[in-house]
N, C-alpha and C positions, 0 to 999 in steps of 0.2 A: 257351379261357379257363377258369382254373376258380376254382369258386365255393365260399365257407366258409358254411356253415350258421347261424343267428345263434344265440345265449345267449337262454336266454327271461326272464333281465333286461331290466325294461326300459332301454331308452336313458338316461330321466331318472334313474336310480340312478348313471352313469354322473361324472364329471367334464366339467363343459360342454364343452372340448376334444376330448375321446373322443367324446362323443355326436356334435356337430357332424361331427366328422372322420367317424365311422357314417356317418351320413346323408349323408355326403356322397358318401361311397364307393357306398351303398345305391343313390342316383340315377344315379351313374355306371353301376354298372352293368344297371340297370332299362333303360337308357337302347338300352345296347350288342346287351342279347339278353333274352330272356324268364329268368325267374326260376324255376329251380331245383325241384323238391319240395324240405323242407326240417322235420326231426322239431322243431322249435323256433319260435319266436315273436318277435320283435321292433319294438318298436314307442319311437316318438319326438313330442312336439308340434309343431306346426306354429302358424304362422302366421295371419292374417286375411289378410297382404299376400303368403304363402305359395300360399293358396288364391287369390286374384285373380289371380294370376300363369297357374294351372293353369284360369283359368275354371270352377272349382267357384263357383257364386251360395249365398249364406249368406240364408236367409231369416227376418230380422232381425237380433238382437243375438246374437251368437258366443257360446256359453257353454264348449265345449269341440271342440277338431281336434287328430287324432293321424297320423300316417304308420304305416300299419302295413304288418309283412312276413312273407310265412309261408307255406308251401306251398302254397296259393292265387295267392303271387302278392305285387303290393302293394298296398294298399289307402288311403282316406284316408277316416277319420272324422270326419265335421261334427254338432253337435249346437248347437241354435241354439232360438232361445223369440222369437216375436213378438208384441208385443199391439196394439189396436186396437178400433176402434171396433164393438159388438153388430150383427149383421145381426138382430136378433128384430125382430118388429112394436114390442115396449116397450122397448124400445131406449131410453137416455136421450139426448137428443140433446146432445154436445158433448163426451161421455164417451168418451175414446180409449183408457181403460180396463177394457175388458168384456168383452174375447174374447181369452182368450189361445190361442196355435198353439204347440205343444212339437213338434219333430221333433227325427229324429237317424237319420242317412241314412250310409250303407256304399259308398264308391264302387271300384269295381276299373279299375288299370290297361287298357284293350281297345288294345294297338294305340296311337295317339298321341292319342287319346280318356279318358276316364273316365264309365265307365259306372254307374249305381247299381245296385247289390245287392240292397238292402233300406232299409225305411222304418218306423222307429218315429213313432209320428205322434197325436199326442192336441192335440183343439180342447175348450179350456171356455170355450162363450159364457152368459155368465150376467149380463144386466142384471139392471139393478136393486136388489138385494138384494147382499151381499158377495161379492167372488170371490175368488182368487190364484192362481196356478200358477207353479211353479218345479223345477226338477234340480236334484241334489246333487252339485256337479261334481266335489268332492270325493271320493266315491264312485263317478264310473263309469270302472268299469275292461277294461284290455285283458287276458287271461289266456288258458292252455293249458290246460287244469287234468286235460282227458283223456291228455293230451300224444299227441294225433294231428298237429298242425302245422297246426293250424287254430285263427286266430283265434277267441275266444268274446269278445262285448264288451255288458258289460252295462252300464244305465242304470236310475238309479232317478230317480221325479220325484213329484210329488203335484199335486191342484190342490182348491179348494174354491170348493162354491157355498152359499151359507146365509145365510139371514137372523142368526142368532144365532151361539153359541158353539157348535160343534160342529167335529168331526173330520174332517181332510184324507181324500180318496179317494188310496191310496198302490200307486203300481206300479213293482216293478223289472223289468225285461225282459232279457234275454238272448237276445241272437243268434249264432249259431253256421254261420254260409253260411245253407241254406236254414231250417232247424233254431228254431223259436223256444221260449222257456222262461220263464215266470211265476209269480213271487208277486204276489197281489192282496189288497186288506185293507183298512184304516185305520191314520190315527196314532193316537195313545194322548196321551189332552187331561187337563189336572187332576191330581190331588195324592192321595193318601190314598185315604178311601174315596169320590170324588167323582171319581175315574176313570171315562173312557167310551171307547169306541175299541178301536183296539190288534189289529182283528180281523185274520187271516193265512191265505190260501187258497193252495194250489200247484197248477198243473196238473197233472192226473190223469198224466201222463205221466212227472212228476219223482218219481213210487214205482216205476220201474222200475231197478231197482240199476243197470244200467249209466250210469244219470244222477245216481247218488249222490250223486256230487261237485257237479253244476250245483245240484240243490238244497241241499247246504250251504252252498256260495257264495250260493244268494239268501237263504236267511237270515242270515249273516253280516254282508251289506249290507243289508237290510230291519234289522236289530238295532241298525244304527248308525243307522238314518234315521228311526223312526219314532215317536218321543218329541217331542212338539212342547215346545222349550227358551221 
């Protein structure tokens, strides 16, 4: 049997007809034989009743799942946010709103199984005083950008804990198989000269030129997320 290589467009740029018919092709033959190396990338959304089907468990509310394909293999992205009630001693009692869990979990095909990869994973339990946490689903994306054939899937999120007016704790993440890559900072709160925030750290590892590109991409995506509207 032989195999075409995918377009590192993604699927949803596609006419829903094409994409579907992709994907569908995609499973058939994931199904048949193991997957290919492959210099390109491809990727499609999925489901919540997509992933029940494949017994992937969603832990809490679905924010974003992608089918991804790529010389690795296939893969299925789940990124999900659950809140609940503070485990702290000051815990408010009744409050099912004090601890929020953000993850966002990489699974690979193994065999007739789905194995995890990798785990991005941030807890803000913060009774008492104001919290929130939230991803910008908008924002996270699947790309090549090396073009080795290897998915790169980045997720930006923020969360805050404060009594007052002050600035979100902001991280975009990047994974790349084993490989991980961050900007770390704040948002940027207020107007004029009554601005505060805004601050921007990259791992010391994204100044090595052959990561040029992952750290343009986190800033490009940090640039778009981190102005609180």
């Amino acid at each position: 049997m032989k195999y075409r290589c995918f377009s590192t467009r993604p699927a949803t740029s596609m006419p829903i007809k094409s994409a579907v018919s992709l994907l569908s092709l995609c499973l058939l033959l994931s199904s048949a034989a193991p997957l290919p190396a492959c210099a390109a990338v491809e990727h499609a959304p999925v489901t919540a009743a997509f992933l029940k089907t494949e017994r992937i468990a969603v832990p809490g509310k679905l924010v974003n799942a992608a089918r991804i394909v790529d010389a690795g293999g296939e893969h299925i992205l789940v990124v999900s946010m659950r809140t609940g009630a503070s485990t702290a001693d000051n815990a408010t009692p009744g409050n099912d709103e004090e601890r929020y869990e953000l993850s966002a979990s990489l699974y690979a095909r193994k065999a007739n199984r789905w194995a995890r990869e990798w785990l991005i994973e941030e807890v803000n339990d913060c009774p008492i005083i104001d919290s929130s946490a939230n991803f910008f689903p908008k924002y996270i994306t699947i790309t090549d950008l090396d073009q080795n054939g290897i998915a790169e899937v980045t997720v930006p999120y923020k969360y805050f804990c404060n009594g007052g007016v002050d600035s979100s704790t902001l991280k975009v993440i990047m994974r790349q198989g084993a490989q991980k890559f961050a900007a770390r900072g704040q948002t940027l709160v207020g107007t004029g000269d009554t601005r505060f925030g805004g601050e921007l750290v990259f791992d010391p590892s994204l100044s090595r030129k052959e990561n040029a590109v992952f750290k343009a991409h986190l800033q490009f995506i940090r640039d778009k997320v981190y102005i609180e509207r």
